[in-house]
C-alpha positions as CSV (number, residue, x, y, z in Angstrom):
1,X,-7.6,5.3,2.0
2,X,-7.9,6.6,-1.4
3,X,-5.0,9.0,-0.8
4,X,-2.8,6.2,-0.6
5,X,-3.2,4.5,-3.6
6,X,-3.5,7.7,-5.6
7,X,-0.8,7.7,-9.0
8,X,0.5,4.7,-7.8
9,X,0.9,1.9,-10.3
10,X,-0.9,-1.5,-9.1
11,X,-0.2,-4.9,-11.3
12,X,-2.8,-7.5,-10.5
13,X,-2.6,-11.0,-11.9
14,X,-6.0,-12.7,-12.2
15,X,-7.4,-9.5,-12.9
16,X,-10.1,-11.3,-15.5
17,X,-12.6,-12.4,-13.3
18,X,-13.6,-13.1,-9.0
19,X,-11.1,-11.6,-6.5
20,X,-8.7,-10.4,-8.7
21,X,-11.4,-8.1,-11.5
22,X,-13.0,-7.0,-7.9
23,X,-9.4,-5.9,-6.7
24,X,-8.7,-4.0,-10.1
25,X,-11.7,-1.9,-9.6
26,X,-11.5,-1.2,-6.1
27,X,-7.9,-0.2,-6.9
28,X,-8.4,2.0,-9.7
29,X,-11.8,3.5,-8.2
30,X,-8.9,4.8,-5.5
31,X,-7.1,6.2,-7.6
32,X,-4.5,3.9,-8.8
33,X,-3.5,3.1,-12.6
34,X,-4.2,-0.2,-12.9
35,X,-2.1,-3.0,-15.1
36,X,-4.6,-6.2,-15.5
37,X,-3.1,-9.6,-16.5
38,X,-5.0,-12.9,-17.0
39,X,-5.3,-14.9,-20.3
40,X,-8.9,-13.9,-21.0
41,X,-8.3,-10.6,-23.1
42,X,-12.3,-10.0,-23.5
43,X,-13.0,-10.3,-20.0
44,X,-9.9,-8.4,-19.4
45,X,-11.3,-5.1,-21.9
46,X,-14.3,-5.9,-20.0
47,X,-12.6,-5.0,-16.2
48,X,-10.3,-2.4,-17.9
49,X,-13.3,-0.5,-18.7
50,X,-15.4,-0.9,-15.3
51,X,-11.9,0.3,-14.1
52,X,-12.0,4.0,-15.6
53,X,-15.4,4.0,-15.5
54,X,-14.4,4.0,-11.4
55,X,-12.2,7.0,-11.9
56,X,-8.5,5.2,-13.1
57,X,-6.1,4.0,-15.8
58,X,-6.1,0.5,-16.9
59,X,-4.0,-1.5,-18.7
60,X,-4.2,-4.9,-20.6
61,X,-1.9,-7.9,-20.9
62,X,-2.6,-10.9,-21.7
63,X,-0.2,-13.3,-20.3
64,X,-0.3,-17.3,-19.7
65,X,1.7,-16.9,-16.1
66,X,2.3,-20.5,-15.9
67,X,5.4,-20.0,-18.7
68,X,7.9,-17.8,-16.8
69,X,8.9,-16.0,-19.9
70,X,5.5,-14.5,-20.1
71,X,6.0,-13.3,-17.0
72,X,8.9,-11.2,-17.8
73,X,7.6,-9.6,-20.5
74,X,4.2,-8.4,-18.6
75,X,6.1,-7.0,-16.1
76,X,8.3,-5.6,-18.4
77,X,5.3,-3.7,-20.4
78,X,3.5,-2.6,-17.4
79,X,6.7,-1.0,-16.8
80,X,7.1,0.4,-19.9
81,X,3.6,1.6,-20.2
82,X,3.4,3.9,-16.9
83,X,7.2,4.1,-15.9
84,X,7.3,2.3,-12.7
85,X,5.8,-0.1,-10.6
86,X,4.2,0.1,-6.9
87,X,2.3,-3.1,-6.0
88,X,2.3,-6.3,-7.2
89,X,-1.1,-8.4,-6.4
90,X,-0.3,-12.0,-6.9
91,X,-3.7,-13.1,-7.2
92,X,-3.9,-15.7,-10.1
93,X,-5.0,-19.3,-9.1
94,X,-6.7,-22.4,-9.9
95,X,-8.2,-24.8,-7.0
96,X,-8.2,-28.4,-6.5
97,X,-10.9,-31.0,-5.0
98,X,-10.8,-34.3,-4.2
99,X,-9.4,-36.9,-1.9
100,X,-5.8,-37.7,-2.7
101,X,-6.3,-41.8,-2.9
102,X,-8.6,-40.6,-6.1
103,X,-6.2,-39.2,-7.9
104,X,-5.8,-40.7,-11.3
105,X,-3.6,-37.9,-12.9
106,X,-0.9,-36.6,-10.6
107,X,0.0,-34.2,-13.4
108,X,-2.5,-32.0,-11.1
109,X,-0.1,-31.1,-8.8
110,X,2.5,-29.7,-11.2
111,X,-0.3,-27.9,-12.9
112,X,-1.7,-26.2,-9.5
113,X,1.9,-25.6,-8.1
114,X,3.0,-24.0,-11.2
115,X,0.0,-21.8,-11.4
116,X,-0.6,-20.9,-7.6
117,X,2.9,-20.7,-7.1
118,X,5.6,-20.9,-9.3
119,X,3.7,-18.1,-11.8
120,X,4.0,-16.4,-8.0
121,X,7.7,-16.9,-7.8
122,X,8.6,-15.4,-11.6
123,X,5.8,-12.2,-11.1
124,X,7.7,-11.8,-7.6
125,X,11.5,-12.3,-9.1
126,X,11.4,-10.0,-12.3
127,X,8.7,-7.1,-10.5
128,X,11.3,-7.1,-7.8
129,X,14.0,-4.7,-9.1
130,X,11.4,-2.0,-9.8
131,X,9.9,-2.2,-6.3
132,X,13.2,-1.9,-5.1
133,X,13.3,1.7,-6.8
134,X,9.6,2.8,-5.4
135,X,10.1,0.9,-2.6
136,X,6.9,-0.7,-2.9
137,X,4.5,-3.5,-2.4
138,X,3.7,-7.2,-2.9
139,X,0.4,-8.7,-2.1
140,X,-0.2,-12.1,-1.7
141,X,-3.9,-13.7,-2.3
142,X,-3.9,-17.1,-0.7
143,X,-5.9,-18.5,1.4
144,X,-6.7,-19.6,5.1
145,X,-5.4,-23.0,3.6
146,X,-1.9,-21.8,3.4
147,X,-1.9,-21.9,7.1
148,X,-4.3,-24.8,7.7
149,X,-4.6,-27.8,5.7
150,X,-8.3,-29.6,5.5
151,X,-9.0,-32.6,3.8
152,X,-10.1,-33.3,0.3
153,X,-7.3,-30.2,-1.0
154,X,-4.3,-31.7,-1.1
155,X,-2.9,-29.9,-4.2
156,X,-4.1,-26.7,-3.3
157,X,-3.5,-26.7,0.5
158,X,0.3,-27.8,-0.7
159,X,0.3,-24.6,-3.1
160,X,-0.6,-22.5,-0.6
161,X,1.9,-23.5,2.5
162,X,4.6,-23.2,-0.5
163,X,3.1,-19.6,-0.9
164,X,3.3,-18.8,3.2
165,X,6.8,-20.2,3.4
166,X,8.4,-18.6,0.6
167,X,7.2,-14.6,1.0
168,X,7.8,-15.4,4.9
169,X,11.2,-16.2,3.8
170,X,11.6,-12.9,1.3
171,X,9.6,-10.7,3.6
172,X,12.9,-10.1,5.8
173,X,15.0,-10.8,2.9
174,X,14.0,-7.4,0.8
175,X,12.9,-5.4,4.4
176,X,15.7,-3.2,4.3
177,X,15.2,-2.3,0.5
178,X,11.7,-0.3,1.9
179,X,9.5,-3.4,-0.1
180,X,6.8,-4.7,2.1
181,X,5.1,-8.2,1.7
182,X,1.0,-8.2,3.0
183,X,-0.3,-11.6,2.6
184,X,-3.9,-12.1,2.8
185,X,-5.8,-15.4,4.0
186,X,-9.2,-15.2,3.2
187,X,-11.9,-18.4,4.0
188,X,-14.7,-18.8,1.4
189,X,-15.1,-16.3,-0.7
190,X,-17.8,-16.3,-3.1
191,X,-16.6,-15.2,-6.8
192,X,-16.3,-17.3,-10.5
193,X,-12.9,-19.1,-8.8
194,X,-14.7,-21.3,-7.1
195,X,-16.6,-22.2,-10.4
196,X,-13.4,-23.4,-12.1
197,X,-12.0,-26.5,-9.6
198,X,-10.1,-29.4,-10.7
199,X,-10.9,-32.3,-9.8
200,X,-9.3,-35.7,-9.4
201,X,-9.2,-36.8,-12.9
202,X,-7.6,-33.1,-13.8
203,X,-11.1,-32.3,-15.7
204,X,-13.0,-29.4,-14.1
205,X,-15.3,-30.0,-11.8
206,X,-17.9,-27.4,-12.6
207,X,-21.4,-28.1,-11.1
208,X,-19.6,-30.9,-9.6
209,X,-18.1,-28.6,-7.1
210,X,-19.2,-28.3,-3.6
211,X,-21.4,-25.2,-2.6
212,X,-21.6,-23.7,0.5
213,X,-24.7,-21.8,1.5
214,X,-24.4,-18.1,1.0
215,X,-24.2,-17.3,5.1
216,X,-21.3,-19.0,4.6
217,X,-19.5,-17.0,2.4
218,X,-17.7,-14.0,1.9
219,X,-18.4,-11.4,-0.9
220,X,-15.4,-10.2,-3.0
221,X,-15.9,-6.9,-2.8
222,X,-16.1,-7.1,1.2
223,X,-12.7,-9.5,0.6
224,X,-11.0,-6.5,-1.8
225,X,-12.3,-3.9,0.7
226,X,-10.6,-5.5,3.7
227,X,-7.1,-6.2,1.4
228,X,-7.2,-2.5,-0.2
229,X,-7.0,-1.2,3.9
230,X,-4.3,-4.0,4.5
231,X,-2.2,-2.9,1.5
232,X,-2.8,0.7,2.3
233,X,-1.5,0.2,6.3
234,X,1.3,-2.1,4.6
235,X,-0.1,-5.4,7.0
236,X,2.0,-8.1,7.4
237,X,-0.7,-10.7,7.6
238,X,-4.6,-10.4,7.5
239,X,-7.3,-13.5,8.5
240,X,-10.4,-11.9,7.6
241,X,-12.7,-14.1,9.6
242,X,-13.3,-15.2,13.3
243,X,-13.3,-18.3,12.4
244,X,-9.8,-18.1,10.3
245,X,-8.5,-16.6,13.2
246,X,-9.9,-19.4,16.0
247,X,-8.9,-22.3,13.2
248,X,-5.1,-20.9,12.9
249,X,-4.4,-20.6,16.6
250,X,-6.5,-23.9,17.2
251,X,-3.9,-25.6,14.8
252,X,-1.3,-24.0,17.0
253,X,-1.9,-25.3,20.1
254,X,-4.2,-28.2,19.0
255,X,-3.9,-29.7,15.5
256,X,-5.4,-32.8,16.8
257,X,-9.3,-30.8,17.8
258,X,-8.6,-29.0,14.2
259,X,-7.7,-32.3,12.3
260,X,-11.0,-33.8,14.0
261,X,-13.2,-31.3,13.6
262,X,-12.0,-31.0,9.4
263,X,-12.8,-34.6,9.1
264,X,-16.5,-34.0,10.9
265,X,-17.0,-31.1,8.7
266,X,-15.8,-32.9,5.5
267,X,-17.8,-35.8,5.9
268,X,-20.9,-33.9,7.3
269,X,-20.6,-32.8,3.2
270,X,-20.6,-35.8,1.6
């Protein structure tokens, strides 16, 4: 696998922390030169340089991805920093818990949307045109919730199907231009995102925040290693658990058994 990801030029958003510093290090221990963007620029250095310690390049940029203009102009200087552009990780997110009838701020949903998938949309729409010329890649972190809702994650299960629908929609849009669209559905994953959830009142809801036992979980680095051999086979779609894969077709040809059993699991929580 490291052959395949050898010189080529990998852009991942949410590179600062979780899923997305774990994806910048697998990346670049491949071979890859690396372009990390977040708004953390300490943590950032901090990835950058576990990054050639692994063996690659790595480049900073700070960017706040929910403006659309900053964007643009990290794409641009990835661009103009290694001269082209191979994959594009969408990986940058924020998560959202609580029943909706809770809600006292409905702000949240314009401030998940725009993060877990409109800063999606203007990465996708300006990285685009150089793919086009490498005919390259876009990877898309979401979640098993982009295929099945559950209660108590409105917002984020909302962000998510938005997420499913639109790179459906573009995969056979840009097909013929040689760009490829691999969207990955992980369940739980354990990583720093799950430390950083809103919660109905839009204030974080830290140690708040539900926590499943570690059986239940899935490390980053197995999550990265499974997306890494997606990317490099150029997989439409990956479920990475058993139980992903038994809940989607389950919703398929059952939704009721699925919506009963999320409501037994949710309130078994509580």
């Amino acid at each position: 696998m490291t052959g395949a990801f050898a010189s080529k030029v990998v852009l991942v958003t949410g590179a600062s922390s979780g899923i997305g510093a774990e994806l910048a290090r697998q990346f670049a221990a491949a071979g890859a030169r690396v372009a990390l963007v977040a708004r953390d620029l300490d943590r950032l250095n901090e990835v950058a340089g576990e990054c050639r310690a692994a063996g690659g390049n790595a480049f900073v940029v700070r960017a706040d991805l929910t403006v659309e203009d900053e964007c643009r102009a990290m794409v641009a200087s990835t661009v103009a920093h290694y001269g082209a552009l191979d994959i594009l990780v969408n990986n940058a997110g924020v998560r959202f818990h609580g029943r909706f009838d809770e809600i006292t701020d409905l702000s949240i949903f314009e401030t998940v949307m725009r993060v877990n998938f409109h800063a999606s949309v203007w990465c996708t729409s300006y990285a685009l045109p150089h793919l086009k010329k490498s005919r390259g890649q876009i990877v898309v972190i979401s979640s098993l919730q982009g295929l099945v809702g559950v209660p108590n994650r409105s917002a984020y299960a909302a962000s998510k199907h938005a997420l499913t629908g639109f790179f459906d929609s573009l995969r056979v849009e840009i097909k013929d231009f040689g760009v490829s669209v691999t969207s990955i559905h992980p369940s739980f994953v354990y990583s720093e995102h799950h430390s950083r959830v809103i919660s109905p009142d839009g204030t974080p809801l830290g140690d708040r925040a539900y926590k499943r036992p570690a059986s239940d979980a899935m490390s980053a680095e197995e999550c990265c290693r499974l997306t890494l051999r997606a990317v490099a086979r150029r997989d439409r779609m990956v479920l990475m658990t058993w139980k992903g894969k038994v809940g989607r077709f389950l919703k398929l040809i059952s939704p009721a058994l699925i919506d009963r059993m999320a409501k037994a699991a949710t309130e078994k929580k509580q």
